[in-house]
Every structure is written in C-alpha cells, then in structure tokens.
C-alpha positions in Angstrom: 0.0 0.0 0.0 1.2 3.0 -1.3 2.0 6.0 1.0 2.4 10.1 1.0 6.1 10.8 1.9 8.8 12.1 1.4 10.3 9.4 -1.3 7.1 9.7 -3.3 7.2 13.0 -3.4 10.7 13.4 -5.0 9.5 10.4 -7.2 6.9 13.4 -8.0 9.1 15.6 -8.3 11.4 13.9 -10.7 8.2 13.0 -12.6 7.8 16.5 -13.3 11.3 17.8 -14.0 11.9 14.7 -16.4 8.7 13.6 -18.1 7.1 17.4 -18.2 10.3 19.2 -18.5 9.0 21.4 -15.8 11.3 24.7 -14.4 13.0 23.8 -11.1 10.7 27.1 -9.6 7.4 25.1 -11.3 8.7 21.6 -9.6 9.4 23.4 -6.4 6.2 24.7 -6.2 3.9 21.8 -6.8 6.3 19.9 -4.2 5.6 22.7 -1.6 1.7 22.0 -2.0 1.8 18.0 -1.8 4.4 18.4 1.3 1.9 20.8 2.8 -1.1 18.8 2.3 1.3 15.7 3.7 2.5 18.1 7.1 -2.0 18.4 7.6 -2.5 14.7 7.5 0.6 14.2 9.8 -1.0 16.5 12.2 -4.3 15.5 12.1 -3.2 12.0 12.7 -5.1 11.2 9.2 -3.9 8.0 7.4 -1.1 8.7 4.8 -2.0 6.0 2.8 -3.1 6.8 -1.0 -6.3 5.4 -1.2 -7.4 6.3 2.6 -8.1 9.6 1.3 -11.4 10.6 0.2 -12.9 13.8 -1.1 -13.7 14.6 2.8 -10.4 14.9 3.6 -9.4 17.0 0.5 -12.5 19.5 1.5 -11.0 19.7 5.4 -7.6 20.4 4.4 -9.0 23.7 2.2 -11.5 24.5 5.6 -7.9 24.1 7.6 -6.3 26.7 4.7 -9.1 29.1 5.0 -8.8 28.8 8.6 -4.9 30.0 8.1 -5.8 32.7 6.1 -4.9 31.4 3.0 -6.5 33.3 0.5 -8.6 32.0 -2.6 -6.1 32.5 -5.0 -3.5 30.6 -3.2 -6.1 27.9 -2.1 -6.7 27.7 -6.0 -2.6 27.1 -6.7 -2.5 24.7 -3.8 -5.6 22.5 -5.0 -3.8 23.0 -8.8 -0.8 21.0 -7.4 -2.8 18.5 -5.6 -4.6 18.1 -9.1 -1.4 17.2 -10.7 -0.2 15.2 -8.0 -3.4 12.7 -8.0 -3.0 12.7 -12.3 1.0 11.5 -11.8 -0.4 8.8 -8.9 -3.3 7.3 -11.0 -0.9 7.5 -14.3 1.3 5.5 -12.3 -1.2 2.7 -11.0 -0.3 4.0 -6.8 -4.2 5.0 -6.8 -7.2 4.0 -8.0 -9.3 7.0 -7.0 -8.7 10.9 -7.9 -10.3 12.4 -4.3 -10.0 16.2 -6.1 -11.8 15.2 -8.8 -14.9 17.0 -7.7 -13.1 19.5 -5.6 -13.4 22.5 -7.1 -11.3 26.1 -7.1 -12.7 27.9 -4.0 -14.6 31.4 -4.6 -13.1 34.7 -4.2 -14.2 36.2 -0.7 -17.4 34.2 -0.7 -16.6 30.6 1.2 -18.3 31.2 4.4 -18.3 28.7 7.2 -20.9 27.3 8.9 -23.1 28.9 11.7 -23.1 27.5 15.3 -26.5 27.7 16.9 -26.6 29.5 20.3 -27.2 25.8 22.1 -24.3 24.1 20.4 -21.9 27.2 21.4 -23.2 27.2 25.5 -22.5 23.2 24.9 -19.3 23.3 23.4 -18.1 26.0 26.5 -19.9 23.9 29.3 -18.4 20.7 28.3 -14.7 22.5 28.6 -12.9 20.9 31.8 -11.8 23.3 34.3 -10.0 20.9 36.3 -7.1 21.0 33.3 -4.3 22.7 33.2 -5.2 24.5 30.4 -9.2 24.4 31.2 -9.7 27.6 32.6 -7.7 29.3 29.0 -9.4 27.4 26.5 -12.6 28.5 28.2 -11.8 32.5 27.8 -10.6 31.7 24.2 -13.8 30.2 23.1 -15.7 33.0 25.3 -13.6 35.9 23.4 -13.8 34.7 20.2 -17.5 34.3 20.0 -18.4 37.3 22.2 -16.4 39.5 20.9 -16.2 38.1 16.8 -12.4 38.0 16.4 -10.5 36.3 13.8 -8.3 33.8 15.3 -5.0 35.9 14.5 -6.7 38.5 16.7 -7.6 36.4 19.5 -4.1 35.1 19.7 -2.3 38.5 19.5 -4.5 39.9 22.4 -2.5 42.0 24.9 -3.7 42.6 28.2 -2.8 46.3 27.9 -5.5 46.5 25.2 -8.2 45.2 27.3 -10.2 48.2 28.9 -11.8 46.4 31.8 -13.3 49.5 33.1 -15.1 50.2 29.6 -15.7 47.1 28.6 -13.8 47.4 25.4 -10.9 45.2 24.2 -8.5 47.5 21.5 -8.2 45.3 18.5 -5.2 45.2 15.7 -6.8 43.6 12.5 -6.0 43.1 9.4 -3.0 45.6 7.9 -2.4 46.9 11.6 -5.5 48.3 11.2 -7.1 49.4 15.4 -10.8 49.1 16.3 -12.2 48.9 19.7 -14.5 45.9 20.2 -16.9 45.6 23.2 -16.6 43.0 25.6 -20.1 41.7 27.5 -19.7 41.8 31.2 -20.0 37.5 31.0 -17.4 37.0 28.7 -14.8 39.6 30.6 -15.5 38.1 33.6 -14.5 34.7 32.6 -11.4 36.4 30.5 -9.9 37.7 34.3 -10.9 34.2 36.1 -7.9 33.1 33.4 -5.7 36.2 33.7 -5.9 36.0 37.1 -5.8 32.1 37.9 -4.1 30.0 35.6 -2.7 32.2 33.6 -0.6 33.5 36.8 1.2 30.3 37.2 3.2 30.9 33.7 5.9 32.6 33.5 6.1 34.5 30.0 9.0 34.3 27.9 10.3 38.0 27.2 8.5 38.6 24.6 5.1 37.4 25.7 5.4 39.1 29.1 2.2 41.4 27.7 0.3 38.3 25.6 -2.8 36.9 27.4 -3.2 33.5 26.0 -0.1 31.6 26.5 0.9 28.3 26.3 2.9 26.4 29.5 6.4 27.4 27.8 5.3 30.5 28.0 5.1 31.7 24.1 2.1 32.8 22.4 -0.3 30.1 20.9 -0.5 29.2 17.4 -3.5 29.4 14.8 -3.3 25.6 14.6 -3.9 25.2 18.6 -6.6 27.0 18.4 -8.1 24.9 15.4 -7.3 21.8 17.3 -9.0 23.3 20.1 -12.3 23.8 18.6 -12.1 20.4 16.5 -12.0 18.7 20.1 -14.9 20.4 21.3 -17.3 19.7 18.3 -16.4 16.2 18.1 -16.7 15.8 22.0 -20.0 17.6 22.0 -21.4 15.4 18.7 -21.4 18.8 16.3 -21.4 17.4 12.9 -20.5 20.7 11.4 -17.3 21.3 9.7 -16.6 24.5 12.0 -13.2 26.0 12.8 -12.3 29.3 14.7 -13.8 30.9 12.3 -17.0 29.6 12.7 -17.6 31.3 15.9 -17.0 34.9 14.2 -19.3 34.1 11.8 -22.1 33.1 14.1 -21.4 36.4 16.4 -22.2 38.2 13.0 -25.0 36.3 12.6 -26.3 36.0 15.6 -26.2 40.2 16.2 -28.2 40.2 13.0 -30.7 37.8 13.8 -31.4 39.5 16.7 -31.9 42.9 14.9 -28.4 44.6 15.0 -27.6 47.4 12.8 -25.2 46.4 10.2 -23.0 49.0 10.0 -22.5 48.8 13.8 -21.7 45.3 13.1 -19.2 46.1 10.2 -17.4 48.2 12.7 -17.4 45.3 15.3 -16.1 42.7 12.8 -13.2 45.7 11.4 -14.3 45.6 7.8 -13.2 48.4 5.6 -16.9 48.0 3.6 -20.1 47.3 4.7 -20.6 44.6 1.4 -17.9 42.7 3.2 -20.5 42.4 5.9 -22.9 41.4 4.0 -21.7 38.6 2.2 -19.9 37.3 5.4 -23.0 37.2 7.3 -26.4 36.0 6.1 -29.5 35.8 7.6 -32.4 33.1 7.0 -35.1 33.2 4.8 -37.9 33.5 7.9 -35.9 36.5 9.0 -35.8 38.1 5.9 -39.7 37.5 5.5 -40.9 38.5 9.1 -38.9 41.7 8.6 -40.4 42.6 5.2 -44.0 41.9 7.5 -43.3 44.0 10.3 -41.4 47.3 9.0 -43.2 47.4 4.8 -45.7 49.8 4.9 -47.9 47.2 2.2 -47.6 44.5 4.9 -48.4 46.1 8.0 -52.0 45.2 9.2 
C-alpha cells in the first residue's frame, strides 16, 4: 500500500522535472503544495495511505487553509498542485481514486463557514474541563472569540494592555495593523480575568510574551493551529457534525447580532471591515428572518 512521503514525493518531483520538462521554480512549487497537504495529514493524525483519502479529507484540508488565512487565489494554486499530483499517482497505478476530482477552485471572498446555533456554542463551552491545566484558558478563548467576533490571528495576539476592563472594550489590531475597539459583555470579561488572574498566573512568560494573554505552558504565544485543534476537540466531544473551525464562531457572532436585529454597519465596525458589502456577504440571515422583517417594518404589509 502505497504512502504520501517524502520518497514519493521526490518520485513526483522527478516526474515532473523529467517527463514534463517542468522549471526547477514550477517543480518546487507543486512539491511545496503536496508536502503541505502531507504536514496536515501528519498533524491531524489522518492515514497517509493513497487510497485512505477521500474527497472529505481534501475538503478539510482547504476549511484548515481558509482557517490560516490562505487566501482564494493561493487555495486555487495549492488545490492545482494536488490536481497534478493525483493525475501523476493514477498514471502511475499508486491509486485507484482521484479524491479532487470533484473539488473545485474555491470562490473569491465568498466561502463562508458554517453557523453554530446558540445551544451548540453554551454546549461546546460547558463541556470544557476546568479541572485542566489549560481548562480555565481554552474557556476564555472560546468565550472571546465568539463574544467579541475575532479572527483567530486577533484572539491570539490579544495584549492585556488592550483590554479596557473599566469600559468594557478590548483594542483590537486587524488586518493591515488596522485598530478598532470591540466591546466586551460583562459575562465573557469576567471569565477572561478568572484566566488572567488564575491560571494564567502560574506561567511565566518568555520575554516577549510578558504582555500576551493566552499563553501556552512554555510561556510563548499560541498558534493558529492550537486554536483549530481546540475547537475540533470540542465539536467532536460535544457530537457537532459541522465542519466548523475558529472561524466559525465569528461568523455566528455576525449572525447572531443580526438575527437579533443589529444594525449592520454597527456590526461592520465590530467585525473591522473596511466595507459594509464585506458584511454582508460574510453574514447571512435566513429566509424566515428576511420575511418577518419585510412583514413587520413594509408599509404594504403592516395590518
């Protein structure tokens, strides 16, 4: 049984340089994308085996990119290599399926994640053991990021000096350095400071993350990854189907504000988007909503 490694990819690789007469940049490149999709399945503790992989696993890996901040036109390069890759195995009788087949290039700006329900967010923070080391963290991060929308980058980048505990406000730097205060609920601040001031006090912080509020027990900073392994734990503990990652929950705090009557642009300001169409193709709001609103607030409907 044929696996992804390193001696199949240079087989690849050699495939490419020799048989397609590829440019060393052009061979690097594809190489990069199969070794990348190889370092997920390594991490994930997915099978490396050829055939193991289904068109699930190609459609995780992309949710895992898009989770990283890939972007779409990268995501498009990356799913090009993986393309190639499956044509050289199948050409060369190490698989009998093409998983990509039906995977196709991802949209500019428009994937959006799936929505957590209300329910399936308290669940996913109740069933969170305190009573761990790192219990009383992961906690807070799930709290922050869903109460307050932050992109995962965000959340682990949050200084304590930029939380403004007396205004309920934490300062945010988002995309492009770009600063917005976000408000904090009284709930989610108060679980924040059961961290800062618990758990968090028995780490000592490397120099450089002296400042940093989530930290791991070396003391650094986390990573984006921890954070996607984090909520991947709590969905499959909890039974959650969904294919959700950190980003999930700033979706649903978008779309929960909206269901619930927010004002858009007060929610484009929350989320840090430089235009309010961003908004509203990130978010989206159900079909009921959309009618019981045209009932209530149309003068032709009202009664």
């Amino acid at each position: 049984m044929e696996n992804i490694n390193k001696n199949l990819i240079k087989h690849y690789a050699d495939h490419l340089r020799l048989e397609l007469s590829l440019s060393d940049n052009s061979v690097e490149a594809y190489c990069h994308d199969v070794n990348l999709f190889l370092q997920y399945l390594e991490s994930q503790n997915i099978s490396t085996e050829v055939n193991d992989i289904n068109q699930d696993t190609i459609e995780n890996f992309f949710a895992y990119l898009y989770d990283l901040n890939i972007g779409a036109s990268s995501q498009t390069r990356i799913l090009s290599g993986l393309k190639s890759f499956y044509r050289f195995l199948l050409q060369e009788n190490l698989a009998t399926k093409d998983p990509t087949a039906l995977i196709t290039s991802p949209s500019r700006g428009r994937h959006l994640p799936e929505v957590l329900s209300y329910p399936e967010i308290q669940k996913m923070i109740d069933s969170i053991d305190l009573s761990l080391p790192n219990g009383h963290r992961n906690k807070a991060m799930i709290e922050v990021m869903y109460g307050c929308g932050l992109r995962v980058s965000e959340l682990i980048s949050l200084q304590i000096s930029d939380i403004y505990k007396e205004d309920g406000f934490l300062r945010i730097f988002g995309k492009g350095s770009k600063e917005r205060l976000v408000p904090i609920g009284d709930s989610s601040l108060k679980i924040l400071y059961q961290y800062i001031n618990g758990a968090r006090l028995h780490i000592t912080p490397k120099p450089k993350f002296t400042d940093t509020v989530f930290l791991n027990s070396r003391g650094t900073g986390l990573t984006r990854q921890t954070v996607f392994l984090l909520v991947k734990e709590l969905a499959e503990r909890n039974g959650i189907s969904k294919s959700i990652s950190p980003h999930t929950f700033r979706h649903s705090f978008a779309t929960h504000l909206l269901e619930g009557g927010a004002n858009l642009l007060a929610v484009q300001q929350m989320l840090g988007h430089a235009s309010v169409s961003t908004t509203e193709i990130y978010t989206h709001i159900s079909d009921d909503l959309l009618r019981e609103t045209l009932m209530e607030y149309h003068p032709r409907m009202k009664r």
